[in-house]
VEXKOL-81560 format. One line per 4 residues: number of its first residue (from 1); their letters; for each residue x, y, z of N, C-alpha, C, CB. Coordinates in steps of 0.05 Angstrom, whole numbers, plus 32768, in hexadecimal, padded with zeros to 4 digits. Each point is the difference from the previous one (the first is absolute). Last residue first. Glycine has a CB too. Layout:
N
NUM> A> X Y Z X Y Z X Y Z X Y Z; ...
//
This chain:
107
107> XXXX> 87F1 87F6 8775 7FFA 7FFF 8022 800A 8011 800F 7FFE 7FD7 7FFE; 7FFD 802A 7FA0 7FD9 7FFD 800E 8012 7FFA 8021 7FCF 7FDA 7FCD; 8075 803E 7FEE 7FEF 8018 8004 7FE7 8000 801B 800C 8002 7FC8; 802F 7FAA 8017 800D 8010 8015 7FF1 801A 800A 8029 7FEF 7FEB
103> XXXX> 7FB4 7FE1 7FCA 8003 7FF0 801A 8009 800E 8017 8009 7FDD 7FE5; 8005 804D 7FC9 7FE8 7FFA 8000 7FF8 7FEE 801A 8003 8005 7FCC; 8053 7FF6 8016 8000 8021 8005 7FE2 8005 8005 802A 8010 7FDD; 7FEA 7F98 8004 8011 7FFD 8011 7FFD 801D 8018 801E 7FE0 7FD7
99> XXXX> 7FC2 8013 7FCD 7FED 7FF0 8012 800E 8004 801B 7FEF 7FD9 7FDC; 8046 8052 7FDC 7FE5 8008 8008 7FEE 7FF4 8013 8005 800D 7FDB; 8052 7FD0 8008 8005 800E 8010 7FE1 800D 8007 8035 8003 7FEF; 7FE5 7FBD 7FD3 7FE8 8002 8017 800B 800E 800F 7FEA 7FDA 8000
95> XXXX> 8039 802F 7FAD 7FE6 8007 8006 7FF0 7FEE 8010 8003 8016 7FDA; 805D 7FDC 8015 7FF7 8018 800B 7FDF 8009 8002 802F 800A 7FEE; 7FF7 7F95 8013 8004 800E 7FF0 7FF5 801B 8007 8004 7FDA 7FE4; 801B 7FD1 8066 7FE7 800A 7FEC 8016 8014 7FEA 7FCC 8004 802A
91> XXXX> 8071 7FF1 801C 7FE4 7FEF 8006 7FF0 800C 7FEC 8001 7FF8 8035; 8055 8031 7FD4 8005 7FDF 800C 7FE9 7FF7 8003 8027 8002 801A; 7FED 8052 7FC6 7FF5 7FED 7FE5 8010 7FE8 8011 7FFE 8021 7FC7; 7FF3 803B 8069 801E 7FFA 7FF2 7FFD 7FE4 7FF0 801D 801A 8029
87> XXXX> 7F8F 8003 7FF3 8011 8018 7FF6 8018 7FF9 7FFC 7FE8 801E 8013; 7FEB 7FA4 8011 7FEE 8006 7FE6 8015 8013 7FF1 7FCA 7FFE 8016; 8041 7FF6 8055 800A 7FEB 7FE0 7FFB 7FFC 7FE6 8002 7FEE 801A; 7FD4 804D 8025 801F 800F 8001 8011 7FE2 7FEE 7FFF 8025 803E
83> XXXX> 7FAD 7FD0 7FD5 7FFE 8017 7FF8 801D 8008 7FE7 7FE1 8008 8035; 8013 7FB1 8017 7FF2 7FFF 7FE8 8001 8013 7FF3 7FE9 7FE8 800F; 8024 802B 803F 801E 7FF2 7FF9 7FF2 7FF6 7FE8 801F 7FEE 8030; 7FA1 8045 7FF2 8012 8011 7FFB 801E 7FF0 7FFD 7FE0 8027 8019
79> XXXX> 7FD8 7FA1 7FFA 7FFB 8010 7FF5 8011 8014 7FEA 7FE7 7FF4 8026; 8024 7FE8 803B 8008 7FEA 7FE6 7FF7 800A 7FE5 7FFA 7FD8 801E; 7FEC 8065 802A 801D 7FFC 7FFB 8009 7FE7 7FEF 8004 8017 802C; 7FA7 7FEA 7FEB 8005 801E 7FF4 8016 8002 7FFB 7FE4 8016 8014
75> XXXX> 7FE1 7FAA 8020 8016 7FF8 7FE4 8001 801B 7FF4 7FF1 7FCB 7FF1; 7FDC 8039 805F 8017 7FEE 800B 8018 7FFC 7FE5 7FD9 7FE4 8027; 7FD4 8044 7FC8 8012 8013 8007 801A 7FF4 8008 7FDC 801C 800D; 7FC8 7FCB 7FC6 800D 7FF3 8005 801D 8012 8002 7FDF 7FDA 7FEE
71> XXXX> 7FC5 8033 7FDD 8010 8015 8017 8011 7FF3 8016 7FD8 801F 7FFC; 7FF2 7FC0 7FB9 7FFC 7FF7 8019 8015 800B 8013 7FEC 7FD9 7FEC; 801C 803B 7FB7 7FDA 7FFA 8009 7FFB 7FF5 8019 7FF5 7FF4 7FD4; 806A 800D 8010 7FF2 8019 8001 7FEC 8007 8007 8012 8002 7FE9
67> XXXX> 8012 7FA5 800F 8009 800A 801D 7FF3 8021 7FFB 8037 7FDD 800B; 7FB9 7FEA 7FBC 7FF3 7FF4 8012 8000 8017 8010 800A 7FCF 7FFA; 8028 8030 7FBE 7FEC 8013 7FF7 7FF1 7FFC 8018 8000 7FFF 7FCD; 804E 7FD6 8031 8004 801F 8002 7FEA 800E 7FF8 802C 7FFC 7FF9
63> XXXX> 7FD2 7FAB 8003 800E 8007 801A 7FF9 801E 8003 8029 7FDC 7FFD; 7FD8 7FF5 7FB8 7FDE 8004 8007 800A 800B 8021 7FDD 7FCE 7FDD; 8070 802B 7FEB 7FE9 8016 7FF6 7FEB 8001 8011 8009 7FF9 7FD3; 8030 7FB9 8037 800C 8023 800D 7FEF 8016 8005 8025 7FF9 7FE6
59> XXXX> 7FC3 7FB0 7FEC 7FF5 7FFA 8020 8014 801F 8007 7FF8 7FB9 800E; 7FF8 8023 7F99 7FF5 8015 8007 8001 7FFF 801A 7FE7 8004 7FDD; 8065 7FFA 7FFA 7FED 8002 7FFA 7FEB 7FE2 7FFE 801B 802D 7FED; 8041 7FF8 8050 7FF5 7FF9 7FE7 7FE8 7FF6 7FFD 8026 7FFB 7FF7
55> XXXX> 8016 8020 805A 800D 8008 7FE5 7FFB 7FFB 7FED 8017 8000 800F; 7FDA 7FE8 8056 8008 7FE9 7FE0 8006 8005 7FE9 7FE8 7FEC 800C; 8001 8047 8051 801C 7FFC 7FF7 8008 7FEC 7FE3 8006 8007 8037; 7FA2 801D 7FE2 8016 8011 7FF6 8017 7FFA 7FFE 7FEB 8019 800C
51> XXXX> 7FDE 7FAA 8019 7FFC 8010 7FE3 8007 800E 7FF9 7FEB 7FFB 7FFF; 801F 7FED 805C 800B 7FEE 7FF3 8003 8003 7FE5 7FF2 7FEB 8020; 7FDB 804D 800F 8020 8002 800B 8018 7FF8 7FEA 7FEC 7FF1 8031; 7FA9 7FF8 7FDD 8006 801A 7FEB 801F 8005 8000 7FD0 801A 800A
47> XXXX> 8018 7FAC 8034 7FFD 7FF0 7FEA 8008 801C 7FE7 7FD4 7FD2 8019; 802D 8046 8042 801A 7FE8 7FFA 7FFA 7FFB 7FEB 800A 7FEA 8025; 7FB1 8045 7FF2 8010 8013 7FFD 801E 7FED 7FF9 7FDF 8027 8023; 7FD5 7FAC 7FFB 7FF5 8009 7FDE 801A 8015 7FFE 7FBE 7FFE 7FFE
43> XXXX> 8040 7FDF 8063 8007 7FF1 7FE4 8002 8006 7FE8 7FF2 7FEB 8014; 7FED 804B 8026 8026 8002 8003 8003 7FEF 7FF3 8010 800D 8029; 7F96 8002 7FDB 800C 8012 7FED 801E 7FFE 8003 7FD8 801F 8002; 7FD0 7F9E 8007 801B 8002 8012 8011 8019 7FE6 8004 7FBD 8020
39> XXXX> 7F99 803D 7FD9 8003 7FED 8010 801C 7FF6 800C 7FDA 7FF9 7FE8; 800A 8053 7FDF 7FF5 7FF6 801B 7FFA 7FF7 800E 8000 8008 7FF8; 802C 7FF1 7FB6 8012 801E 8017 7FE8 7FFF 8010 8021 802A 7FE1; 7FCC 7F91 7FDB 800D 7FFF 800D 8011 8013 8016 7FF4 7FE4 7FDD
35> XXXX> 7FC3 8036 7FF1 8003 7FEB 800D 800E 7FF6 8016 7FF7 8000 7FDF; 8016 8035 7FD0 7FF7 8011 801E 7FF7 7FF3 800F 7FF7 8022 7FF2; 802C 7FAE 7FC6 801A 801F 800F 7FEA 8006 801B 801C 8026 7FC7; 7FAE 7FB8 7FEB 800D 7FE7 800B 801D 800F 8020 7FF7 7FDE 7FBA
31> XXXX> 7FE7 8057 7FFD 7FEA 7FFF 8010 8005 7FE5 8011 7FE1 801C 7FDE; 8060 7FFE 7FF1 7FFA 801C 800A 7FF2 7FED 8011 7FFD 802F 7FDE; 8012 7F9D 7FDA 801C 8001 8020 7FF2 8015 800F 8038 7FFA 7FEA; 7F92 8006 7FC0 8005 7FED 8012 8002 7FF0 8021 8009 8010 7FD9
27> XXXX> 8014 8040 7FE6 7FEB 7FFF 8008 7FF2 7FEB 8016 8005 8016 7FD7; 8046 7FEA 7FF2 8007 800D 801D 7FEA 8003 800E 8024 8018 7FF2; 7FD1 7FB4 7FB7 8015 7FF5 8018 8003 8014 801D 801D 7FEB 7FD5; 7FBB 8035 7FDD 7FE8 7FF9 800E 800B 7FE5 8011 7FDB 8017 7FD9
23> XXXX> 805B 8023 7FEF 7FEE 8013 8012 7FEC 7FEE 8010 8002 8028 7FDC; 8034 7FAA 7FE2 8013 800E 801C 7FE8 800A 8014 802F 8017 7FE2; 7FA3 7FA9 7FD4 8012 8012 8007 8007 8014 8018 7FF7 7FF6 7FD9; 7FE2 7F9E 8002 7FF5 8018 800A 8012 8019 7FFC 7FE7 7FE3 8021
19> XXXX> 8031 7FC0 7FC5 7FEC 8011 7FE8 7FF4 8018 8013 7FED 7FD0 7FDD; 803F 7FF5 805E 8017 8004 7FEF 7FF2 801A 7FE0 801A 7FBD 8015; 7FB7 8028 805B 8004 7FEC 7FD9 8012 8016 7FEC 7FC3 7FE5 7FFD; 804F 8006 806D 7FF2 8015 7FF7 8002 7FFD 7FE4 8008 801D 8027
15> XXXX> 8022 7FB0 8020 7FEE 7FEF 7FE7 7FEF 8021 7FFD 7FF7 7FBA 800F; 8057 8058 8015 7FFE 7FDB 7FF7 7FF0 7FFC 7FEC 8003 7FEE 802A; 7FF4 8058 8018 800B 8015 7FEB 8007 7FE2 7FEC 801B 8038 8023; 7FBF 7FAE 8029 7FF4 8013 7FF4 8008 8007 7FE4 7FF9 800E 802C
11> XXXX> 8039 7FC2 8014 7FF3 7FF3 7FF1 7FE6 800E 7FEF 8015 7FE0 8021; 802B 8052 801B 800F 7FF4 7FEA 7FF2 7FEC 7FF3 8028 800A 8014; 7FB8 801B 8038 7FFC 8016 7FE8 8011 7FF4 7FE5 7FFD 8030 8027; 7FF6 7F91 8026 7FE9 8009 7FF6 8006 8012 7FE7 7FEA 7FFD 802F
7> XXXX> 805B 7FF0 8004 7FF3 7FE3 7FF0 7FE3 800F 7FF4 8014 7FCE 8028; 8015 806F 800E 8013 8002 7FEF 7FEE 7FEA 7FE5 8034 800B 802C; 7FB6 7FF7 802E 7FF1 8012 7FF5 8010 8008 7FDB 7FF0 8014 8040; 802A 7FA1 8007 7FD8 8008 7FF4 7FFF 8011 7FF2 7FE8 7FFB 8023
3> XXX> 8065 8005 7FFD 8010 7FF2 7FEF 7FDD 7FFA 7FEF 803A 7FE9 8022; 7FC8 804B 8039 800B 8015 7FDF 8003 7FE4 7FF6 8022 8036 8008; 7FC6 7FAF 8043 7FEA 800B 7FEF 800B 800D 7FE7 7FE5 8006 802A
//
C-alpha cells in the first residue's frame, strides 16, 4: 500500500497546474494527506519518510509542512536530522531552517 500511497501523492503534486502557486500546492497535498493517514498512517508515514529523504523541492518541504499539520510524531526525529542538515549547509539554503523549526514546534 505505501508504493499507493506514495503513486498517488506524487501524481498529485505531477499534475498540480504549474500557473497555480506554492501556497495552494501544499494546500492541496494537505487536504489530499488527511486522507490518506486514515486510511493507512504507517504507510503515509514511509511515504513522508521517503520525502524527506529526497532532499528537494517541493516533495521535502511539503513533507515537512504535512508532517507539522498533522502532528506526525513518528517523524520528529527525521525532522531534527533535517534540521540539523540545513544548519551545517548539506541540504537546502538556510532559510528553511524556519519551516523546518515551525513543524517541529506543531507536534
Amino acid at each position: 500500500m505505501a508504493s499507493t500511497i506514495e503513486e498517488l501523492l506524487n501524481q498529485a503534486v505531477e499534475v498540480f497546474p504549474s500557473r497555480a502557486s506554492g501556497e495552494d500546492l501544499y494546500e492541496h497535498i494537505n487536504k489530499i494527506s488527511v486522507r490518506l493517514i486514515d486510511e493507512s498512517r504507517e504507510d503515509f508515514i514511509m511515504t513522508m519518510m521517503h520525502w524527506l529523504e529526497l532532499r528537494s523541492e517541493p516533495k521535502t518541504m511539503l513533507a515537512v509542512d504535512i508532517i507539522g499539520k498533522n502532528r506526525l510524531i513518528e517523524l520528529k526525529e527525521p525532522l531534527k536530522v533535517l534540521l540539523d542538515d540545513v544548519n551545517k549547509g548539506k541540504a537546502f539554503k538556510s532559510f528553511y531552517e524556519r519551516p523546518i523549526k515551525k513543524s517541529l514546534k506543531q507536534i
